[in-house]
C-alpha positions as CSV (number, residue, x, y, z in Angstrom):
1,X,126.8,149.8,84.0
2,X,125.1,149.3,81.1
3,X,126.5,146.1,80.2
4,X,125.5,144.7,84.1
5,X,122.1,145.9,83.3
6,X,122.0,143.5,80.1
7,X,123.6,140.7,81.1
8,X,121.8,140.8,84.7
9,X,118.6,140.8,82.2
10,X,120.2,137.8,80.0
11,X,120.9,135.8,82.3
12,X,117.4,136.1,84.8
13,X,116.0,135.8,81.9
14,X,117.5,132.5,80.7
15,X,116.9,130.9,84.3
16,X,113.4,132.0,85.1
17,X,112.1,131.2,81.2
18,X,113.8,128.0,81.4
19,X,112.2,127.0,84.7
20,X,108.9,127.8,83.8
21,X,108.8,126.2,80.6
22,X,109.1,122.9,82.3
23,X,106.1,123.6,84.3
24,X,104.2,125.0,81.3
25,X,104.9,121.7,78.6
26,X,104.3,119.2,81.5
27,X,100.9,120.8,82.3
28,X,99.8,121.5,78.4
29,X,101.2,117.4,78.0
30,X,99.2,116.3,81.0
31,X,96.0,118.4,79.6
32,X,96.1,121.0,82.4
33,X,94.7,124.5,81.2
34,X,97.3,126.9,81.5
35,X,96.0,130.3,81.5
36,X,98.7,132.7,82.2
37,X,102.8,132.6,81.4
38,X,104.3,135.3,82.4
39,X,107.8,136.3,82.4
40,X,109.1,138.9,84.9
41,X,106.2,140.4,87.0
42,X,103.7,143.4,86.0
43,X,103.4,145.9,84.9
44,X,103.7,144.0,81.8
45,X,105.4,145.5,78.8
46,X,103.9,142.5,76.0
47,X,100.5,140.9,77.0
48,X,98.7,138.9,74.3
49,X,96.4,135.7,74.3
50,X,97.2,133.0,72.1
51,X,94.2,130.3,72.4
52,X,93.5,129.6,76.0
53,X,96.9,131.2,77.5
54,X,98.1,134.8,77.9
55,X,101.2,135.2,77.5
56,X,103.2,138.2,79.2
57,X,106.3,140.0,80.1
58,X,106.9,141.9,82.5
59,X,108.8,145.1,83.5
60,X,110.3,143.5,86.9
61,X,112.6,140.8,85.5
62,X,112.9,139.5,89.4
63,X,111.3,135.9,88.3
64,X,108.2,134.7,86.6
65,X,105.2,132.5,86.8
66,X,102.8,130.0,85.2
67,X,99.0,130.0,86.3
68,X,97.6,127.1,85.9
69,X,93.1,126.1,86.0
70,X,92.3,125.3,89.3
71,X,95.9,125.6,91.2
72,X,95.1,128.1,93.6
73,X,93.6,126.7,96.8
74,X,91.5,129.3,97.5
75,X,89.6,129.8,94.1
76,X,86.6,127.2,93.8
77,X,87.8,124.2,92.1
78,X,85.1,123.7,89.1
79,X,86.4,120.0,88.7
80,X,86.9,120.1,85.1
81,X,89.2,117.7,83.9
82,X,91.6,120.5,82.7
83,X,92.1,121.6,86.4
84,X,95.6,121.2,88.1
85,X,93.3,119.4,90.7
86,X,91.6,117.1,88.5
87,X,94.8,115.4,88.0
88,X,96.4,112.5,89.6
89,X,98.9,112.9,92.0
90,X,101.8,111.4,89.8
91,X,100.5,114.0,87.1
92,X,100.6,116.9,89.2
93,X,103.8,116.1,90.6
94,X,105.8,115.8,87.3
95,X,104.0,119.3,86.9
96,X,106.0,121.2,89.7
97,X,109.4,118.6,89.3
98,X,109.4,120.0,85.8
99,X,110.7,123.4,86.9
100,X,113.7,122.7,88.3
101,X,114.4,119.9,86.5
102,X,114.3,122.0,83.4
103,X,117.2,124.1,85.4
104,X,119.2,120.8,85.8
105,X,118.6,120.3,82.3
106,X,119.8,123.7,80.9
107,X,123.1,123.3,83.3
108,X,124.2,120.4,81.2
109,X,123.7,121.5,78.1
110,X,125.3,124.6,78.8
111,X,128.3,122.7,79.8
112,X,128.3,120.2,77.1
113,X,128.4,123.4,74.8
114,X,131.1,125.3,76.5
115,X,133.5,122.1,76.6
116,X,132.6,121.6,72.5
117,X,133.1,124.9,71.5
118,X,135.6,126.0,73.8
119,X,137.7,122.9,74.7
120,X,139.2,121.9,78.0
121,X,141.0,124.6,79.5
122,X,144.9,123.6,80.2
123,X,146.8,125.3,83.0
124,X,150.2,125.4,84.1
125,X,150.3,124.2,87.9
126,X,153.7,125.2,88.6
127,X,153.2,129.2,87.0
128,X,151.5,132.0,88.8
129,X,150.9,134.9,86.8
130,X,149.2,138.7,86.6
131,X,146.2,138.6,85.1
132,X,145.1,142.0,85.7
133,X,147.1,144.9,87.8
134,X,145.2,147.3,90.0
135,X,146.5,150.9,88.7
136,X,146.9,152.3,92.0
137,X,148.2,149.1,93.9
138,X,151.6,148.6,95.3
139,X,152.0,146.1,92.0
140,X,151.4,148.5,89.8
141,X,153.9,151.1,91.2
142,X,156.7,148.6,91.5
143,X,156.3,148.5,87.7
144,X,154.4,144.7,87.3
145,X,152.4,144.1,84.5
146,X,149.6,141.6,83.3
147,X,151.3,138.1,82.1
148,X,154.1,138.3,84.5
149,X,154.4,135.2,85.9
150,X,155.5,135.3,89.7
151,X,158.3,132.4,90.9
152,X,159.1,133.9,94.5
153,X,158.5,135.5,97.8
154,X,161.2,136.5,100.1
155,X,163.4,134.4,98.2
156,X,160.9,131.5,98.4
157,X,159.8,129.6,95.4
158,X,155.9,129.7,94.9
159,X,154.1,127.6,92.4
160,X,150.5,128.1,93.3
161,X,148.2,130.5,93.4
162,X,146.4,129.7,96.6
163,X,149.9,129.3,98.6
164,X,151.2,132.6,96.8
165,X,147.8,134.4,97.9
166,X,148.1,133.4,101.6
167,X,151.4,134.8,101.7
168,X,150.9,137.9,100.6
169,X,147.5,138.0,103.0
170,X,149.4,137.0,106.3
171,X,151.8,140.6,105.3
172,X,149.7,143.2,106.4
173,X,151.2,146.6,105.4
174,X,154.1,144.7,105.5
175,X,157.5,144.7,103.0
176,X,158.2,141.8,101.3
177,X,160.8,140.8,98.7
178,X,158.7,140.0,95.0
179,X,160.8,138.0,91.9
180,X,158.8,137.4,88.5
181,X,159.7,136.6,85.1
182,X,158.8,139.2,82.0
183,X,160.2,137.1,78.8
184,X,163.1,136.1,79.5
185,X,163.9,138.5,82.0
186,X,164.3,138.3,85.6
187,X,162.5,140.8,88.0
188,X,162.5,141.6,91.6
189,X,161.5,144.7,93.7
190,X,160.3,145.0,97.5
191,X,156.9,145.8,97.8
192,X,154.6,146.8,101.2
193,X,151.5,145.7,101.1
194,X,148.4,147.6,101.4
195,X,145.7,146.4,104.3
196,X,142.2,145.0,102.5
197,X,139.3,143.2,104.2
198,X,138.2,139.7,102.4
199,X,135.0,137.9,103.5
200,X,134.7,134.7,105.7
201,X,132.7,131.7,105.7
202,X,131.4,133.0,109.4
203,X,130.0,136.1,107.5
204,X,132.6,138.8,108.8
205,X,135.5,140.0,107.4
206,X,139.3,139.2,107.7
207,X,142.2,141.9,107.3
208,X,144.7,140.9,104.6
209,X,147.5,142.1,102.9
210,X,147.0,142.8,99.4
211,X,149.0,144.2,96.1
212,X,146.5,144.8,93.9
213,X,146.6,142.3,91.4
214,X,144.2,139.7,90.2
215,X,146.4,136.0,90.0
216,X,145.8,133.1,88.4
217,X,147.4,129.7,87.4
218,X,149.0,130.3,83.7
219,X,146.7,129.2,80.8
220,X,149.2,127.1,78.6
221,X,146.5,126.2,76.1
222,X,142.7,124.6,74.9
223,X,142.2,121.0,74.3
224,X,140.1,120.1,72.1
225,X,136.6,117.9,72.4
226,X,134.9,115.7,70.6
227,X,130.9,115.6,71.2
228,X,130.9,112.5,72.9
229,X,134.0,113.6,75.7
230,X,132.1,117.0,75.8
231,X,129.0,115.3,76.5
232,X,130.7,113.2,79.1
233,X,132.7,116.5,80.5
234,X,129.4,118.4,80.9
235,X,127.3,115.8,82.4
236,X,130.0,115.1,84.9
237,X,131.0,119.2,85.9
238,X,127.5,119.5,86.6
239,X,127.3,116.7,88.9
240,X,130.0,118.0,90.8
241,X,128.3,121.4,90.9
242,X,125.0,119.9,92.1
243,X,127.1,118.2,95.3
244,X,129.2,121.3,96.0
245,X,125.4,123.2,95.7
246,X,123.8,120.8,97.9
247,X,126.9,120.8,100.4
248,X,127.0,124.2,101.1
249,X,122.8,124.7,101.5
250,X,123.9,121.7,104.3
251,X,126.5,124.0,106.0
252,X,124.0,127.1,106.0
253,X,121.6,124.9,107.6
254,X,123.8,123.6,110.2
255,X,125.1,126.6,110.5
256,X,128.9,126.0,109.2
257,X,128.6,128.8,106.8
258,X,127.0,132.4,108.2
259,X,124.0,133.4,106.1
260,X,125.4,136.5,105.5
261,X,127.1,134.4,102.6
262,X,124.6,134.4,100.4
263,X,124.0,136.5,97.4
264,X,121.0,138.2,96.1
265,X,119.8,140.1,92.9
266,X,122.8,142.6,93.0
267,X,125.6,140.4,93.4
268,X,123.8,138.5,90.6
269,X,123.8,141.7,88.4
270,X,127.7,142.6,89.8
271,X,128.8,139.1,88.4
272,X,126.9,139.0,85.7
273,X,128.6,141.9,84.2
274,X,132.2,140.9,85.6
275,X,131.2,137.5,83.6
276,X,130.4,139.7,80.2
277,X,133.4,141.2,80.2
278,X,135.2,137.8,80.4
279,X,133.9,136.9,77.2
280,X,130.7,134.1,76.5
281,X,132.4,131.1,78.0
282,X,132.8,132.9,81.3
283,X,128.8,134.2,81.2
284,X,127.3,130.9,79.9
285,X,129.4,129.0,83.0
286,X,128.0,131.6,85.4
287,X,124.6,130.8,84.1
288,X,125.1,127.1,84.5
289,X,126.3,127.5,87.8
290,X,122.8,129.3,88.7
291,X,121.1,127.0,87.4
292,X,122.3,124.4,89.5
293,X,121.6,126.4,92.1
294,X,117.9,127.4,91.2
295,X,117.1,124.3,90.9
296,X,118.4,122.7,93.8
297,X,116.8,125.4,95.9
298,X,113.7,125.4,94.6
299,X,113.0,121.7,95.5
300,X,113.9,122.6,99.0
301,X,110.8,121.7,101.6
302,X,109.4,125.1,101.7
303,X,105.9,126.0,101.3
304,X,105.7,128.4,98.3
305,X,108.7,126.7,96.6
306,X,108.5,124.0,94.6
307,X,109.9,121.9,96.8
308,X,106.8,122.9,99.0
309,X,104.5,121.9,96.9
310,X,105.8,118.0,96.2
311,X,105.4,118.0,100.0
312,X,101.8,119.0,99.9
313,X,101.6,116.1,97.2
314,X,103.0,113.4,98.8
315,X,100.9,113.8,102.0
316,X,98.0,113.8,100.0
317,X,99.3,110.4,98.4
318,X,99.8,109.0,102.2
319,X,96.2,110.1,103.5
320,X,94.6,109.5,100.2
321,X,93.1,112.9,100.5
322,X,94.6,116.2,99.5
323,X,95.5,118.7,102.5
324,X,92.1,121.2,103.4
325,X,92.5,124.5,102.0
326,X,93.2,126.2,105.1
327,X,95.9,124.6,106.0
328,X,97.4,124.7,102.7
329,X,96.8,128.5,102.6
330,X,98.3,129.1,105.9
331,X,101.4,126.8,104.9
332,X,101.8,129.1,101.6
333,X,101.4,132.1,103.9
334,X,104.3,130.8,106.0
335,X,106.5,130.0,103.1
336,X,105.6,133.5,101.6
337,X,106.8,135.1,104.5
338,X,110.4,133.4,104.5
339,X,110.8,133.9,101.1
340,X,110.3,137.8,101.6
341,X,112.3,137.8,104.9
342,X,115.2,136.0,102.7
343,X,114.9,138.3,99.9
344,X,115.3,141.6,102.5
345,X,117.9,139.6,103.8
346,X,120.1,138.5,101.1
347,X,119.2,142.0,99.6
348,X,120.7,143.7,102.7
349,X,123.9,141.5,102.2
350,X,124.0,142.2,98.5
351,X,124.2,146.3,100.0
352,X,127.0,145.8,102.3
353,X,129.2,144.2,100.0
354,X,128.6,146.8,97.5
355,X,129.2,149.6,100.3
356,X,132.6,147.2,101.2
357,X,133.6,147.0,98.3
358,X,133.1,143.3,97.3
């Protein structure tokens, strides 16, 4: 539990500094006034002023914010030039892009540093082994251990972890014939396997047979990386994460994928500690993976988002004239409301997994 609560803390806190540092160097480089940067949310456990900004951090590590002179649509604008609306549009729009951009930004170099410290990961693709045993599976009482390396089902040779994983799901409570290789010893043993649920893309659940063993394609070794290949590794993983990101937000919004998908704060905190316990490599992937995903979220067209607010920006570059105040307050209000629906939402989610055992 304890090591959840830290690296749940580590790694929001990571992200949501990150992201608001872009915000806060664009504005102080474009001569916007920043007078608040807080991270987390109040009540604040450090608050202290250094020239014109406070700086803070709060107790509810659940995001963070910058507050910039004149950004609020319903204070009175002074018209200052050190006011977020004193600025041109181009200026005030590199402000917001600078969030999530930052988050882009952060995914890379995590990657470039996990492919230069850590190498390229080699597997075996013909070798499926145990890489951890459930104690009171059906595995673990048929006497399998972790680095056994399974090479058949019902006399039926399996190389693959996602063909050897659909077998065993289609055998609910079902025997079925296991052979794997210990050393250089040969094993096999009939095991029946025990009925589990797994979650579906439509949001429900399927039943599946299970054994109670974690599987994996068998690590065979680490290549290593030069900074250049690492560089070129990195940049490209996190391409391919930004597509795959942007693919499924596509499929929830079509509908392809149920909502009830998503994850929230506690399957954040869940994975963040299942991450930990993998070791830094696993934790700093994790990390880059959210990253991604916070910023491609964020520059979704919602009011409220930051996506919301390049909207507001490039209407105003159409008409010429920025968007009245009321209608930008009731858009913010809109936006405001989604985001707290989604957060019950994915919250609720985040509970029945937890009470499913996910």
């Amino acid at each position: 539990m304890l090591l959840t609560v830290v690296s749940f803390v580590f790694v929001l806190g990571i992200l949501i500094f990150i992201h608001e540092f872009g915000h806060f160097i664009v504005a102080k480089k474009v001569g916007i006034r920043v007078e608040k940067f807080s991270l987390g949310f109040p009540p604040n456990i450090i608050s202290k002023k250094v020239g014109e900004t406070t700086y803070c951090v709060g107790v509810i590590p659940l995001g963070g914010y910058v507050k910039m002179a004149g950004e609020n649509p319903q204070e009175q604008s002074t018209g200052t030039p050190d006011e977020f609306m004193s600025k041109s549009v181009a200026q005030r729009a590199a402000v917001i892009f600078a969030g999530p951009f930052m988050n882009y930004v952060l995914s890379i170099a995590l990657l470039v540093g996990i492919f230069f410290f850590g190498g390229r990961v080699i597997f075996a693709p013909d070798q499926v082994v145990v890489l951890q045993v459930n104690p009171d599976g059906p595995a673990a009482k048929a006497g399998l251990k972790e680095g056994d390396q399974i090479i058949a089902i019902d006399n039926v040779p399996v190389h693959r972890y996602d063909s050897l994983t659909s077998i065993i799901g289609a055998k609910v409570e079902e025997p079925l014939d296991l052979t794997w290789v210990r050393g250089n010893d040969t094993m096999a043993t009939s095991i029946t396997t025990m009925k589990g649920t797994r979650p579906n893309l439509s949001g429900s659940t399927d039943t599946v047979g299970l054994i109670g063993v974690m599987l994996g394609q068998k690590v065979i070794g680490h290549e290593s990386l030069g900074l250049w290949e690492s560089m070129a590794n990195g940049f490209v993983t996190a391409h391919i994460i930004v597509w795959e990101t942007v693919k499924i937000v596509k499929k929830f919004i079509t509908g392809e994928v149920s909502p009830r998908m998503i994850g929230g704060p506690l399957f954040i905190a869940q994975q963040s500690g299942r991450e930990a316990q993998k070791g830094a490599s696993s934790l700093f992937f994790f990390i880059a993976l959210l990253s991604v995903n916070l910023a491609v979220l964020n520059v979704l067209p919602i009011p409220v988002l930051d996506g919301g607010h390049l909207i507001f920006l490039a209407i105003e570059k159409v008409r010429g004239t920025p968007l009245s105040i009321k209608a930008r307050s009731i858009a913010q209000q809109v936006g405001l409301a989604f985001l707290l629906g989604l957060i019950v939402f994915v919250t609720y989610n985040d509970i029945l997994r937890v009470l499913k055992g996910f």
